[in-house]
TIPA-250971 format. One line per 2 residues: their letters; for each residue x, y, z of N, C-alpha, C, O, CB. Coordinates in Angstrom, 3 decimals, decimal comma. Glycine has a CB too. Layout:
<pts>
A	X/Y/Z/X/Y/Z/X/Y/Z/X/Y/Z/X/Y/Z ~ ...
</pts>
This chain:
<pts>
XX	-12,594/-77,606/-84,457/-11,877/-78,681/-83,784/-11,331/-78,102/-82,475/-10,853/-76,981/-82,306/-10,720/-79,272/-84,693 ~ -11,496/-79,089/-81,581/-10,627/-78,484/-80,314/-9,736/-78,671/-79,759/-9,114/-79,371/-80,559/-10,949/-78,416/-79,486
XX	-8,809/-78,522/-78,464/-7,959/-78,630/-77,916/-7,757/-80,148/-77,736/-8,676/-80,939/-77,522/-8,057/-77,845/-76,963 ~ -6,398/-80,478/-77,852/-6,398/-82,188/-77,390/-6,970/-82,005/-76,108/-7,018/-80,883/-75,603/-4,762/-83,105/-77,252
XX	-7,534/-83,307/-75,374/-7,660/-83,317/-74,107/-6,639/-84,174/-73,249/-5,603/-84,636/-73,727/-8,910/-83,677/-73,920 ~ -6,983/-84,315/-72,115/-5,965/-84,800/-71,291/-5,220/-86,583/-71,635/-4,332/-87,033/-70,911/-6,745/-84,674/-69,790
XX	-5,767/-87,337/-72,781/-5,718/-87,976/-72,799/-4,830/-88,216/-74,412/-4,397/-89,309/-74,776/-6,767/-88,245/-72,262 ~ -4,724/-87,086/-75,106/-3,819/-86,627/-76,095/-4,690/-86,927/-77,112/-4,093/-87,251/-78,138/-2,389/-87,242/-76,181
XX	-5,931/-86,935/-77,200/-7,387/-86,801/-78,025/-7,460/-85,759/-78,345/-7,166/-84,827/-77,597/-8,650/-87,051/-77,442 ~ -8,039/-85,552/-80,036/-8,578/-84,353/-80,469/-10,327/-84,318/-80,398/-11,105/-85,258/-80,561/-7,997/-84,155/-81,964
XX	-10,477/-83,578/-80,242/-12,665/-83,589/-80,649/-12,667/-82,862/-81,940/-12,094/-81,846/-82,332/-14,086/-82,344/-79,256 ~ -13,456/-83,664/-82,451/-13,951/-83,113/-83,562/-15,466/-82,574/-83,394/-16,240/-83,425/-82,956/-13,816/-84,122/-84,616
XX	-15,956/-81,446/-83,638/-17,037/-80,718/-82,690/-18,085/-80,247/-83,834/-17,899/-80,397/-85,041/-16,339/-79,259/-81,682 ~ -19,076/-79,727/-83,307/-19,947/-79,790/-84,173/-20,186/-78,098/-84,375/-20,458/-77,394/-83,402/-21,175/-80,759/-83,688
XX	-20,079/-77,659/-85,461/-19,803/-75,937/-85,576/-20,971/-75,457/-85,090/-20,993/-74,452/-84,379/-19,535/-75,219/-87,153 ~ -22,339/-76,300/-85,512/-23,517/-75,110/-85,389/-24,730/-75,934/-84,681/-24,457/-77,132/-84,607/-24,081/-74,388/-87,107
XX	-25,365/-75,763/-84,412/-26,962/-76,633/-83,904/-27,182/-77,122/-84,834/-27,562/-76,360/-85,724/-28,367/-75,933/-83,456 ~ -27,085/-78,600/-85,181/-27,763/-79,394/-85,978/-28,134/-80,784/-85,343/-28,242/-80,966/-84,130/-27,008/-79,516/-87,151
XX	-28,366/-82,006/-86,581/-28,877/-83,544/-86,372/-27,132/-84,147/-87,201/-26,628/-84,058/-88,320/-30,927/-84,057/-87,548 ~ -26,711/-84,775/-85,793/-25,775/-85,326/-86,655/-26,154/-86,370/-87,356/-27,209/-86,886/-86,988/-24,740/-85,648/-86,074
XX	-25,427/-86,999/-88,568/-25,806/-88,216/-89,073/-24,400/-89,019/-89,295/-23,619/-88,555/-90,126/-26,704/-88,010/-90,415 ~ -23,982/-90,434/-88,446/-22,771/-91,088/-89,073/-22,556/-91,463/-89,954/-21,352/-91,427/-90,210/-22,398/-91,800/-88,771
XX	-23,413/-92,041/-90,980/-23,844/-92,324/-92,156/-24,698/-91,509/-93,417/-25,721/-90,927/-93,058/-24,393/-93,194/-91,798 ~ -24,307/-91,440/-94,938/-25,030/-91,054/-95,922/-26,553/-91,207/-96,140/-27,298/-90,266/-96,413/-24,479/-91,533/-96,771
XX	-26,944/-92,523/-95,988/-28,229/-93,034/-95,968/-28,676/-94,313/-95,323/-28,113/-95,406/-95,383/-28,539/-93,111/-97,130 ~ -29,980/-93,938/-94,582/-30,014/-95,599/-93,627/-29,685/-96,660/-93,945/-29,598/-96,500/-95,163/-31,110/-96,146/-93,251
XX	-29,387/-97,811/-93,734/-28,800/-98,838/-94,165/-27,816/-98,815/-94,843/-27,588/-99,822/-95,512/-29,409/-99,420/-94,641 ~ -26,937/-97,741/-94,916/-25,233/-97,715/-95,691/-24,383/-97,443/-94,406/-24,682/-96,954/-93,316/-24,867/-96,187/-97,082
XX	-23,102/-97,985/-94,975/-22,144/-97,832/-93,609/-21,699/-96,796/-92,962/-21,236/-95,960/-93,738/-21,074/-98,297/-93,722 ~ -21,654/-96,557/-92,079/-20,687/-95,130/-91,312/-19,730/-94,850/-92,146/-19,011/-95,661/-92,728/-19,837/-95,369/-89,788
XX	-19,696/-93,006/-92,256/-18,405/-92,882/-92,726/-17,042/-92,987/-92,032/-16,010/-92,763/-92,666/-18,430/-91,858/-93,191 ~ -17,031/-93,288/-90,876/-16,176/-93,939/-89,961/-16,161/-94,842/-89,195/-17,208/-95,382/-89,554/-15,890/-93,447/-89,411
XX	-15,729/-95,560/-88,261/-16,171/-96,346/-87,123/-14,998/-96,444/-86,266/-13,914/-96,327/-86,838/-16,730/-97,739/-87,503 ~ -14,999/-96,608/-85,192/-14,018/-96,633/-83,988/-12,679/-98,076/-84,896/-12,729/-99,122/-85,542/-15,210/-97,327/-82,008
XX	-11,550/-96,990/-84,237/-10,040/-97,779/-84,804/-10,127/-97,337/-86,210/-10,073/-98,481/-86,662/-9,927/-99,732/-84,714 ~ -10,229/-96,515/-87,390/-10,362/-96,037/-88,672/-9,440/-95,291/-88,419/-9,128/-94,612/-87,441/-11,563/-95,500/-89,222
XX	-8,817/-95,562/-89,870/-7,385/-94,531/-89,939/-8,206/-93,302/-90,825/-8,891/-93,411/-91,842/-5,645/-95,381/-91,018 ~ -7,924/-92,347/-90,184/-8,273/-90,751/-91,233/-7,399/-89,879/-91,394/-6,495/-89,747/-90,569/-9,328/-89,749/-90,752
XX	-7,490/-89,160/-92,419/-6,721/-88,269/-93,142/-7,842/-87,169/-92,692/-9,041/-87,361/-92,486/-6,377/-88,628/-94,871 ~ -6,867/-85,595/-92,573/-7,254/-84,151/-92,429/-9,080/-84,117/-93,226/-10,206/-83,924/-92,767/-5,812/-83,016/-93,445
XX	-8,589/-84,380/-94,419/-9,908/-84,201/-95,269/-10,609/-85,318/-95,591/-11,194/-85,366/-96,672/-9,692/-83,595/-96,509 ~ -10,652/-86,467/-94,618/-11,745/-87,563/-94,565/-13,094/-86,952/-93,687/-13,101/-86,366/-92,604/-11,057/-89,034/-93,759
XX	-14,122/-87,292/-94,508/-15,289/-86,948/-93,921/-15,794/-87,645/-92,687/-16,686/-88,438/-92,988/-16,164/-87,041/-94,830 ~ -15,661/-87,631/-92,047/-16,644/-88,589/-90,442/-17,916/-88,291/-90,292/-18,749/-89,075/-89,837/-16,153/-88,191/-88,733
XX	-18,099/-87,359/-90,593/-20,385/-87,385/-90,583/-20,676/-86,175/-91,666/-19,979/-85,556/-92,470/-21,537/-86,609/-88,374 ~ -22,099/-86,157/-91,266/-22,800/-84,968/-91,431/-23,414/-84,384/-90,519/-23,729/-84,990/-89,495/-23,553/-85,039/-92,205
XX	-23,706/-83,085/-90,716/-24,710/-82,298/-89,992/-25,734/-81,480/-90,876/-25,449/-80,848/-91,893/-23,977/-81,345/-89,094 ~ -26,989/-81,613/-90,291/-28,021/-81,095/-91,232/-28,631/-80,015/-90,123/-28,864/-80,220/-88,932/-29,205/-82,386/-91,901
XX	-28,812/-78,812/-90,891/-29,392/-77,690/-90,620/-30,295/-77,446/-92,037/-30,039/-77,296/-93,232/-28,268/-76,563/-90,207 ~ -31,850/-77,509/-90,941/-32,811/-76,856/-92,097/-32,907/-77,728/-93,267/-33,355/-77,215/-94,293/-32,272/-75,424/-92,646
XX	-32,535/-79,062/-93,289/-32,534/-79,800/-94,374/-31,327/-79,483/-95,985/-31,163/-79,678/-97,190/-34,079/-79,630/-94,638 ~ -30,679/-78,736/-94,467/-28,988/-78,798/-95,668/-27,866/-79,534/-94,756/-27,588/-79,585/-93,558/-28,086/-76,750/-96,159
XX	-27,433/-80,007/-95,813/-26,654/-81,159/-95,119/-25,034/-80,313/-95,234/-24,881/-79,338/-95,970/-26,822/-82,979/-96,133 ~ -24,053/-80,821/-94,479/-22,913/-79,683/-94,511/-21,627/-81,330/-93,792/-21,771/-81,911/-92,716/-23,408/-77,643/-92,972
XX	-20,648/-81,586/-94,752/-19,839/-82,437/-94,514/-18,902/-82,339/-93,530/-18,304/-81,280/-93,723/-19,386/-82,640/-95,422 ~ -18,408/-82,978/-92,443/-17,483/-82,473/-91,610/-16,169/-83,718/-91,662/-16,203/-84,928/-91,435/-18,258/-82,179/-90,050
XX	-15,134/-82,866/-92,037/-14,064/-83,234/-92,176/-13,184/-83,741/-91,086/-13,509/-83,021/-90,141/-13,658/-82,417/-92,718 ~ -12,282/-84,536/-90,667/-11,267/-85,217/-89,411/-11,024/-84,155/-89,204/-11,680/-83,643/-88,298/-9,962/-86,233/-89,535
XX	-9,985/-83,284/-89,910/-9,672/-82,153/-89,649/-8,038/-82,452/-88,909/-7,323/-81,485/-88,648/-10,911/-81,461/-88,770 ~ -7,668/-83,589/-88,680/-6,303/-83,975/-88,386/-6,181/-85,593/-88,854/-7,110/-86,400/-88,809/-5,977/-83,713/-86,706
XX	-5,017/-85,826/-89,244/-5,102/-87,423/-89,430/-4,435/-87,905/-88,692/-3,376/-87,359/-88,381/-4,772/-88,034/-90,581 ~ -4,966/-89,546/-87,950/-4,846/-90,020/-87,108/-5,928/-91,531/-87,167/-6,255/-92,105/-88,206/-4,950/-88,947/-86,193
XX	-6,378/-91,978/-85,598/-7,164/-92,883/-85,766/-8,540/-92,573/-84,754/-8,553/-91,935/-83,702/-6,363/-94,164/-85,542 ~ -9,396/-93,084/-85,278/-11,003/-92,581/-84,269/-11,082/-93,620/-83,537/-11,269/-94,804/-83,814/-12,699/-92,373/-85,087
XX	-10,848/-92,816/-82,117/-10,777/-93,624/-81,207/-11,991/-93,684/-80,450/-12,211/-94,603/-79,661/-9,756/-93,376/-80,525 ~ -12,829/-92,693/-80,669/-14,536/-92,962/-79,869/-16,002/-91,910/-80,782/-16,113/-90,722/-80,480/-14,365/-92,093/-77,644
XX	-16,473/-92,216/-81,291/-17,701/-91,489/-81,784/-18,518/-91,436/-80,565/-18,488/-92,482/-79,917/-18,488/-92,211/-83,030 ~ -19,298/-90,412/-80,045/-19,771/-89,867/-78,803/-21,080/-89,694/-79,410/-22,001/-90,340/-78,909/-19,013/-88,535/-78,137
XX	-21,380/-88,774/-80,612/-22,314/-88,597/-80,663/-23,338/-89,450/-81,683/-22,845/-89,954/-82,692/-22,160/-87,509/-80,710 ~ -24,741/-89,601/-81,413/-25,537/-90,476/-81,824/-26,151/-90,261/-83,312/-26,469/-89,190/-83,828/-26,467/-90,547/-80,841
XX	-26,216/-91,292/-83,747/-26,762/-90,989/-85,255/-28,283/-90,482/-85,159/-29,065/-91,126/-84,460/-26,713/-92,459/-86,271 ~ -28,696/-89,396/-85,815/-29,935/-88,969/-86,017/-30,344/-88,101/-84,981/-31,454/-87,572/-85,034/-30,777/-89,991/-86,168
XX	-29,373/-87,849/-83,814/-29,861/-87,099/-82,604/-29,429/-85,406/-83,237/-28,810/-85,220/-84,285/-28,901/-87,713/-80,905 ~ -29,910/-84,353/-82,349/-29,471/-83,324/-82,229/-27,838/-83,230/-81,302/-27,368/-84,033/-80,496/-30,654/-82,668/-81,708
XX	-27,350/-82,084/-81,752/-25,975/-81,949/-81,239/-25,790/-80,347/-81,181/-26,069/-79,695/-82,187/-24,820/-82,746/-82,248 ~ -25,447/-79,876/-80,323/-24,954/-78,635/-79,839/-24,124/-78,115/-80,402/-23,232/-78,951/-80,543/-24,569/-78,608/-78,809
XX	-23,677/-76,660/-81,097/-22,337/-75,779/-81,255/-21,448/-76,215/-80,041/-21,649/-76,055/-78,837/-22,639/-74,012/-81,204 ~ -20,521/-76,746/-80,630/-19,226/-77,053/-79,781/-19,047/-78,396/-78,657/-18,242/-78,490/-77,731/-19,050/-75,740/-78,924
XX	-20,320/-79,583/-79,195/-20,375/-80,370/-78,773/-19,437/-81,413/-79,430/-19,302/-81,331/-80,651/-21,471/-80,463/-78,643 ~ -18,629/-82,597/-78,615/-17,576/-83,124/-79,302/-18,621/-84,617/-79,852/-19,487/-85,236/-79,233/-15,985/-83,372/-78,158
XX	-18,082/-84,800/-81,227/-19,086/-85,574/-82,149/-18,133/-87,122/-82,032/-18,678/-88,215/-81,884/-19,288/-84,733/-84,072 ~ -16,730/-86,935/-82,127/-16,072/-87,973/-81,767/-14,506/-87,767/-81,512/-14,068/-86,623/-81,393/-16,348/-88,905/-82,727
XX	-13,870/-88,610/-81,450/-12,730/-88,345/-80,766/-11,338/-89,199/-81,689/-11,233/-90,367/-82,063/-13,032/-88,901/-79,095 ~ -10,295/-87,862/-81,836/-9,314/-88,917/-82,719/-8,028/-88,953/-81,967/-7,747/-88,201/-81,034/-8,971/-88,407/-84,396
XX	-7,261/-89,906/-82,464/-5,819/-90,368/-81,876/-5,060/-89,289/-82,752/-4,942/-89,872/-83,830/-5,276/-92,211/-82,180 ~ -4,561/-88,213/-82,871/-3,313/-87,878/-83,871/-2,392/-89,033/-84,434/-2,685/-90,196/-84,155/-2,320/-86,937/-83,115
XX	-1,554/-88,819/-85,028/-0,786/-89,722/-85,626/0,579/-88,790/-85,266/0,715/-87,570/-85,358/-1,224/-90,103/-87,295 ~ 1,270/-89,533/-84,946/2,635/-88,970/-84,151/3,847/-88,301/-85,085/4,870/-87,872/-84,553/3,371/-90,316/-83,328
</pts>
Protein backbone atom coordinates (compact mmCIF):
# COMPACT_ATOMS: atom_id res chain seq x y z
CA UNK A 1 0.00 0.00 0.00
CA UNK A 2 1.19 3.46 -0.52
CA UNK A 3 1.54 6.86 0.56
CA UNK A 4 -1.80 8.92 0.67
CA UNK A 5 -1.64 11.19 -2.23
CA UNK A 6 -2.29 14.73 -2.53
CA UNK A 7 -5.79 14.33 -2.46
CA UNK A 8 -5.83 12.33 1.05
CA UNK A 9 -6.22 8.91 -1.09
CA UNK A 10 -4.60 5.73 -0.30
CA UNK A 11 -3.48 3.25 -3.45
CA UNK A 12 -3.85 0.08 -3.03
CA UNK A 13 -0.96 -1.37 -5.40
CA UNK A 14 -0.25 -4.33 -6.90
CA UNK A 15 2.88 -6.27 -5.10
CA UNK A 16 4.14 -8.26 -8.09
CA UNK A 17 3.59 -8.52 -12.09
CA UNK A 18 0.41 -10.03 -12.53
CA UNK A 19 -3.48 -10.01 -14.39
CA UNK A 20 -5.60 -8.20 -12.12
CA UNK A 21 -9.10 -9.55 -11.78
CA UNK A 22 -12.13 -7.31 -10.00
CA UNK A 23 -14.19 -10.12 -9.78
CA UNK A 24 -14.10 -14.12 -8.67
CA UNK A 25 -15.61 -15.40 -11.87
CA UNK A 26 -17.04 -13.85 -15.16
CA UNK A 27 -20.39 -12.93 -14.75
CA UNK A 28 -20.25 -12.55 -10.73
CA UNK A 29 -20.02 -9.18 -9.14
CA UNK A 30 -16.90 -7.14 -8.27
CA UNK A 31 -15.52 -7.59 -5.09
CA UNK A 32 -15.85 -3.91 -4.79
CA UNK A 33 -17.17 -1.05 -6.76
CA UNK A 34 -16.65 2.72 -6.50
CA UNK A 35 -18.45 4.41 -3.08
CA UNK A 36 -18.05 0.68 -1.06
CA UNK A 37 -17.39 0.88 2.44
CA UNK A 38 -14.18 -1.50 3.31
CA UNK A 39 -12.66 -2.80 6.17
CA UNK A 40 -8.50 -3.41 6.49
CA UNK A 41 -9.18 -7.13 5.58
CA UNK A 42 -11.89 -6.77 2.80
CA UNK A 43 -10.70 -8.25 -0.32
CA UNK A 44 -10.94 -5.75 -3.53
CA UNK A 45 -9.43 -8.11 -6.29
CA UNK A 46 -7.17 -10.62 -7.28
CA UNK A 47 -3.98 -11.05 -8.85
CA UNK A 48 -2.88 -14.09 -10.73
CA UNK A 49 0.67 -15.07 -11.26
CA UNK A 50 1.35 -18.27 -13.22
CA UNK A 51 -2.19 -19.33 -12.71
CA UNK A 52 -2.08 -18.75 -8.85
CA UNK A 53 -4.38 -16.53 -7.77
CA UNK A 54 -3.22 -14.39 -4.52
CA UNK A 55 -6.15 -12.15 -2.66
CA UNK A 56 -5.50 -8.52 -2.05
CA UNK A 57 -6.78 -7.01 0.88
CA UNK A 58 -8.05 -2.82 1.41
CA UNK A 59 -5.44 -2.86 3.68
CA UNK A 60 -7.11 0.36 5.44
CA UNK A 61 -10.82 0.91 6.02
CA UNK A 62 -12.52 3.53 4.45
CA UNK A 63 -14.50 4.05 1.10
CA UNK A 64 -13.29 3.18 -2.75
CA UNK A 65 -13.28 6.04 -4.28
CA UNK A 66 -11.79 5.00 -7.89
CA UNK A 67 -10.68 1.43 -9.26
CA UNK A 68 -7.95 2.42 -11.97
CA UNK A 69 -7.08 -0.74 -12.90
CA UNK A 70 -8.86 -2.97 -15.57
CA UNK A 71 -10.33 -6.31 -15.12
CA UNK A 72 -8.33 -9.06 -16.89
CA UNK A 73 -5.46 -6.65 -17.94
CA UNK A 74 -1.84 -6.98 -16.78
CA UNK A 75 -0.62 -4.63 -13.93
CA UNK A 76 2.83 -3.69 -12.84
CA UNK A 77 4.74 -4.10 -9.21
CA UNK A 78 3.68 -0.97 -7.63
CA UNK A 79 1.03 -0.01 -9.95
CA UNK A 80 -2.04 1.66 -8.09
CA UNK A 81 -5.10 -0.92 -8.67
CA UNK A 82 -7.57 1.52 -6.96
CA UNK A 83 -7.97 4.19 -4.72
CA UNK A 84 -9.54 4.52 -1.08
CA UNK A 85 -11.01 7.38 1.08
CA UNK A 86 -9.62 6.51 4.79
CA UNK A 87 -12.22 6.82 7.25
CA UNK A 88 -11.41 9.67 9.64
Amino acid sequence: MSDENSEGLVAVEASVNSVFYAQANPGEPGFVTEGDQVEEDTVVCLLEIMKCFRSVPAGVKGTVEKVVAVNGEMVKKGEALLYIKPEA
